[in-house]
C-alpha positions in Angstrom: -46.2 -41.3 24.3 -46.5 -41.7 20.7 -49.6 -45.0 20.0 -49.6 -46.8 16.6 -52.0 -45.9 13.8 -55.3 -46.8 14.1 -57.2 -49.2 12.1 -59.2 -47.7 9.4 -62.4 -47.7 10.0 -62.1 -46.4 13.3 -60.3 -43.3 11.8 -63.1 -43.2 9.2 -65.7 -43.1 12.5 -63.5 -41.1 14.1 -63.7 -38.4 10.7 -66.9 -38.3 11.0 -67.8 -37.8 14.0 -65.2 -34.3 14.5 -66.9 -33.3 11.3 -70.4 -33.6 12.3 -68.9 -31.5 16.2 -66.7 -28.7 13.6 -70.1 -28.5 12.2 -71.8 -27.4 14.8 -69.4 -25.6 16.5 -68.6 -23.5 13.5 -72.8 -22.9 13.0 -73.2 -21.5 17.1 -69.6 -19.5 16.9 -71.1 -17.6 13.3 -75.2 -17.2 15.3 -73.3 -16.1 17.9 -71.0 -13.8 16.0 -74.2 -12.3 13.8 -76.1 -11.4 17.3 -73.1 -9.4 18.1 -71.9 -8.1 15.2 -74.6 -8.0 12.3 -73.5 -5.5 9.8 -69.8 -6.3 10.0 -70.6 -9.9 9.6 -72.5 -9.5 6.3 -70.4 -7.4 5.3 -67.3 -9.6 5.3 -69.8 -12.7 3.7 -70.9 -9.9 1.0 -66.6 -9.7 0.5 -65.6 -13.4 0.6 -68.6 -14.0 -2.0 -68.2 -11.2 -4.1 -65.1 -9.1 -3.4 -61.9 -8.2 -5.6 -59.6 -10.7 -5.0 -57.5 -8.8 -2.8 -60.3 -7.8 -0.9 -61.8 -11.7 -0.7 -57.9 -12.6 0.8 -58.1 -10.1 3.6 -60.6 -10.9 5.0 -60.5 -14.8 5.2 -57.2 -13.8 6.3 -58.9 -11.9 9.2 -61.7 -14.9 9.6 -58.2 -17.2 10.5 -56.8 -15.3 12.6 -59.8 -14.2 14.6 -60.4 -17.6 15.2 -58.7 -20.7 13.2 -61.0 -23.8 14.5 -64.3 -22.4 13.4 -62.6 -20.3 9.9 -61.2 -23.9 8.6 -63.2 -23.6 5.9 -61.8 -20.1 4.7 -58.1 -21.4 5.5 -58.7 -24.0 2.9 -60.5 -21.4 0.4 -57.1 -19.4 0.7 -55.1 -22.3 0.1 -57.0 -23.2 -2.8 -56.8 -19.9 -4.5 -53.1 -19.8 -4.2 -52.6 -23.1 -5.8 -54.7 -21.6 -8.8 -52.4 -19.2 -10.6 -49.8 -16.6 -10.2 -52.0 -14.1 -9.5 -54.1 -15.5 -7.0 -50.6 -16.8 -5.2 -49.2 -13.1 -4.8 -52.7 -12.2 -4.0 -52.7 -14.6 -0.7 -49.1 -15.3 -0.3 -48.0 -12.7 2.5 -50.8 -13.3 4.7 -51.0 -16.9 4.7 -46.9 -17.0 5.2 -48.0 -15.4 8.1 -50.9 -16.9 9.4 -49.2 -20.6 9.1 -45.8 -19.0 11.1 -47.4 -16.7 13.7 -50.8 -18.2 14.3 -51.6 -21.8 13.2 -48.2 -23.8 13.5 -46.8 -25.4 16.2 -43.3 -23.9 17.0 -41.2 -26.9 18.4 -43.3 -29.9 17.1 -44.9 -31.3 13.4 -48.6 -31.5 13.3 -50.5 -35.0 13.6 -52.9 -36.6 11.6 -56.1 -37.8 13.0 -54.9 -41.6 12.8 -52.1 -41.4 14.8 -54.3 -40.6 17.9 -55.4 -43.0 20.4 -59.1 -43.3 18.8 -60.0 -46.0 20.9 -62.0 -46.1 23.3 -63.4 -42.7 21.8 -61.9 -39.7 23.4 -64.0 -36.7 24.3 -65.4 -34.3 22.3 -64.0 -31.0 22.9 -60.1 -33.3 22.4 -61.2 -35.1 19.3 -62.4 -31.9 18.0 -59.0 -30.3 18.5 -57.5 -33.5 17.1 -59.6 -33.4 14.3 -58.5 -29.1 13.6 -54.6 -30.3 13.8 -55.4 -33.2 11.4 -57.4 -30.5 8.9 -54.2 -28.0 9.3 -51.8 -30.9 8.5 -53.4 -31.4 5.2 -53.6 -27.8 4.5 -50.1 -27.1 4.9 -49.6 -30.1 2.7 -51.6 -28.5 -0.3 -50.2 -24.9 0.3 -46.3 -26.0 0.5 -46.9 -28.5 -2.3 -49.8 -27.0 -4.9 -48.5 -23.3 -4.3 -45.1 -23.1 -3.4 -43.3 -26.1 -4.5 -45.4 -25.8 -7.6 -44.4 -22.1 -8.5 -40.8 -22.1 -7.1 -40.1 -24.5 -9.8 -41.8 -22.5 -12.4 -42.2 -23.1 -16.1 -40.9 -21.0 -18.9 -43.8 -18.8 -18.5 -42.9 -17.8 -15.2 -42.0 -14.6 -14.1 -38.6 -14.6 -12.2 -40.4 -12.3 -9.2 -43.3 -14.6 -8.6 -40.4 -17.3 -8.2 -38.4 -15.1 -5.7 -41.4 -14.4 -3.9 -42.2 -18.5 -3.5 -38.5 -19.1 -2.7 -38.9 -16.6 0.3 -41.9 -18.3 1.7 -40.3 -21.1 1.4 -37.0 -20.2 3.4 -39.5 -18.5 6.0 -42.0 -21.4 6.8 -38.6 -23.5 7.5 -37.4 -20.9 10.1 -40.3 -20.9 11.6 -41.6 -24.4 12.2 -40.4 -28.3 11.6 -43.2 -29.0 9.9 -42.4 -30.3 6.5 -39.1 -29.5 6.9 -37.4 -31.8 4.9 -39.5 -31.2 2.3 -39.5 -27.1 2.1 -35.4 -27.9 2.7 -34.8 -30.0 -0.4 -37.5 -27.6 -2.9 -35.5 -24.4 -1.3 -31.8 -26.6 -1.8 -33.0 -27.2 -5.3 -33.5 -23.2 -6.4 -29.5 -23.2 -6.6 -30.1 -24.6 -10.0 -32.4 -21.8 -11.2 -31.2 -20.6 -14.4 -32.4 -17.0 -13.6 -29.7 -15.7 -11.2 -31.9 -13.5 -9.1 -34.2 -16.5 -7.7 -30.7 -18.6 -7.5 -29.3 -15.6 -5.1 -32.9 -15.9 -3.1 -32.5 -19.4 -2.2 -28.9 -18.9 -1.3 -30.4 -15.6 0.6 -33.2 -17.8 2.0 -31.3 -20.8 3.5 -28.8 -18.2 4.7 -31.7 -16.7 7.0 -32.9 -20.6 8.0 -29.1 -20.5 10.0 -29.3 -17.1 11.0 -32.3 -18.4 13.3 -31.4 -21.6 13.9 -28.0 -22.5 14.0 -28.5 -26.1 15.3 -29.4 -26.9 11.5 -26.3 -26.2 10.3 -25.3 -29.8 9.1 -28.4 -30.5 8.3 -28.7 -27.7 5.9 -25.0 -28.1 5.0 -25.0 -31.8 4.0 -28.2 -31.0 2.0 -25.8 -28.1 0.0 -23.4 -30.4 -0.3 -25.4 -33.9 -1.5 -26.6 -31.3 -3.8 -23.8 -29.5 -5.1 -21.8 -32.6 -5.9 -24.4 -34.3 -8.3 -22.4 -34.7 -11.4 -24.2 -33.5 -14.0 -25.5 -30.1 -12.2 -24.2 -27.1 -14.3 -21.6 -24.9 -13.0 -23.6 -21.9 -12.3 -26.0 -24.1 -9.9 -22.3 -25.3 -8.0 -21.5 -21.6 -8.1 -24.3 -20.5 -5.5 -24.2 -23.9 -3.6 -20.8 -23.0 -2.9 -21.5 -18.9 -2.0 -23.6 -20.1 0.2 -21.8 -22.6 2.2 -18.7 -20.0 2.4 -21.2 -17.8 4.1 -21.5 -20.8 6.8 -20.5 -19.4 10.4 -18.0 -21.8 12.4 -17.1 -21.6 16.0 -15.9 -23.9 18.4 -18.6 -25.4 19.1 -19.3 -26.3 15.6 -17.1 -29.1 14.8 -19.0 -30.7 12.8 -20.2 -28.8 10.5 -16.6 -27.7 9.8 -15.4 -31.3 8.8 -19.0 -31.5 7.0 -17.9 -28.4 5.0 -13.8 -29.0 4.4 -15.1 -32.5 2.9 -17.6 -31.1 1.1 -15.0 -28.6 -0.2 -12.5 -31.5 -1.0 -14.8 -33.3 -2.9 -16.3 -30.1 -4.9 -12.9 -29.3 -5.3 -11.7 -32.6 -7.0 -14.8 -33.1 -9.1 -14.1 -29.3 -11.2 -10.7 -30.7 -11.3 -11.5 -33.4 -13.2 -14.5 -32.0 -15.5 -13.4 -30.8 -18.7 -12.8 -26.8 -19.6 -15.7 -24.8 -18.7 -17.0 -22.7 -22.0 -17.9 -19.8 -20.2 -16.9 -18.9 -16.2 -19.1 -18.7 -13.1 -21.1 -15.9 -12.5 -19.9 -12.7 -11.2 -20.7 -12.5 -7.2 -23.8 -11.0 -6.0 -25.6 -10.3 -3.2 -27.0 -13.4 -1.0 -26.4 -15.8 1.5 -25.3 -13.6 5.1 -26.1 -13.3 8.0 -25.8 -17.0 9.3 -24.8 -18.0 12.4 -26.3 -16.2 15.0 -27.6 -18.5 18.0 -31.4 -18.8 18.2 -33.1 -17.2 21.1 -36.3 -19.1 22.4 -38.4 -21.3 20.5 -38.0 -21.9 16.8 -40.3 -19.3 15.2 -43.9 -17.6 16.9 -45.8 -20.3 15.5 -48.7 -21.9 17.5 -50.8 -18.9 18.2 -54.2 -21.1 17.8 -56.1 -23.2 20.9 -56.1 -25.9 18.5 -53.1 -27.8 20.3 -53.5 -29.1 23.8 -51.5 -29.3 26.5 -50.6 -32.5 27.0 -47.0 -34.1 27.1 -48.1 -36.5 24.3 -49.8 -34.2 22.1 -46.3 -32.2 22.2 -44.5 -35.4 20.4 -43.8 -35.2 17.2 -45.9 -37.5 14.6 
């Protein structure tokens, strides 16, 4: 069962005492790792300090995936450098889209901060330490979603319309594949209908097709974000244009009520709103190619995510936060 926060100062103790254990843990796994290995181990410090950047994002990438709790330190050193600039993002972006999906988030379940633990009386070491990991992975995430992808999806006029597509696509597969933030990555991927270039527009229609092709069960969720969307007022044609492509791309079945309703209102109300704005100057865009493929019924758990020992076992560290 889910406990209340914590007061703050045990948090604080509790903060520091998981540091001072990651600490050590991460200084025996890298003596151990150097007794072993040697030369390969140099060799990747040599990269991560020196490298070409691609070089320096492989292999942190590898140090996470080898193993997350003791290569924290390198998931936040990626993170950083993809909040830095659009080079650095394109650099970092493929392999830490798959790192967070495949390895280091859980599939059915949002990640916890430290505080929402039950801190008191202090719990062992070896669980606070893996407590302390999920707490360090929630704020990661946080910084990546927010700093890089948020951040560059919206763009400026500098941007360059690829470097947009490319964070719209992250953005549409980090929702498939876990709940964590999902609101969030929902209403920044919802909001790319609105992109006055129409190739990053089509992507997030694309993109939030794909998030109902593997999970179907978000369909009115996802639909009456489309629809809160597409029926603000003041949002230009073009922006109502791929809200409605992709809601017409919306599979319905029986067993998908409502959804339907959601959608025929939706329709209605779209419908009666361009009927009462004033002559459009110039006509929606032609069609292109975006949202498909929705519908299909989700096998298994919602994405691979939660390939890390960081999570344990227990029923109430399987509760959402």
């Amino acid at each position: 069962a889910l406990v209340s926060a914590a007061a703050p100062e045990v948090v604080a103790a509790a903060e520091a005492r998981a540091a001072a254990l990651l600490q050590a843990e991460v200084r025996a796994y890298e003596a151990a790792l150097d007794v072993a290995s040697g030369s390969e181990r140099e060799w990747l410090r040599r990269t991560v300090a020196s490298g070409t950047l691609s070089d320096r994002a492989a292999a942190s990438t590898l140090a996470v995936q080898e193993s997350p709790l003791h290569a924290l330190g390198a998931l936040d050193g990626l993170v950083a450098l993809a909040a830095k600039g659009e080079r650095q993002l394109l650099a970092v972006l493929d392999g830490l889209v798959e790192l967070w999906s495949a390895h280091l988030l859980p599939p059915t379940r949002k990640l916890r901060a430290l505080g929402t633990r039950a801190l008191s009386p202090p719990p062992p070491d070896a669980l606070l330490l893996r407590w302390y990991a999920e707490h360090r992975l929630r704020g990661a995430y946080e910084a990546f979603v927010r700093r890089a992808l948020v951040a560059n999806a919206a763009g400026s006029a500098t941007s360059v319309a690829h470097v947009k597509r490319r964070a719209v696509r992250a953005l549409g597969a980090l929702l498939a594949a876990a709940p964590e933030r999902e609101a969030e990555l929902l209403g920044a991927l919802v909001s790319k209908l609105a992109d006055p270039e129409p190739r990053v527009a089509s992507a997030a229609a694309h993109a939030l097709g794909e998030v109902l092709h593997a999970h179907p069960a978000m369909g009115e969720t996802v639909v009456g974000e489309t629809g809160t969307f597409a029926l603000q007022p003041q949002l230009p044609l073009r922006a109502k244009y791929y809200a409605a492509l992709f809601l017409n791309q919306t599979l319905l079945t029986r067993e998908r009520g409502a959804v339907a309703v959601r959608l025929l209102r939706i329709y209605v109300a779209l419908f009666a709103q361009l009927q009462a704005r004033p002559p459009a100057a110039a006509a929606a865009p032609a069609p292109r190619a975006g949202a498909g493929g929705v519908g299909r019924k989700r096998k298994g758990p919602r994405g691979k995510g939660g390939g890390c020992l960081l999570y344990t076992s227990d029923a109430a560290d399987e509760e959402d936060s």
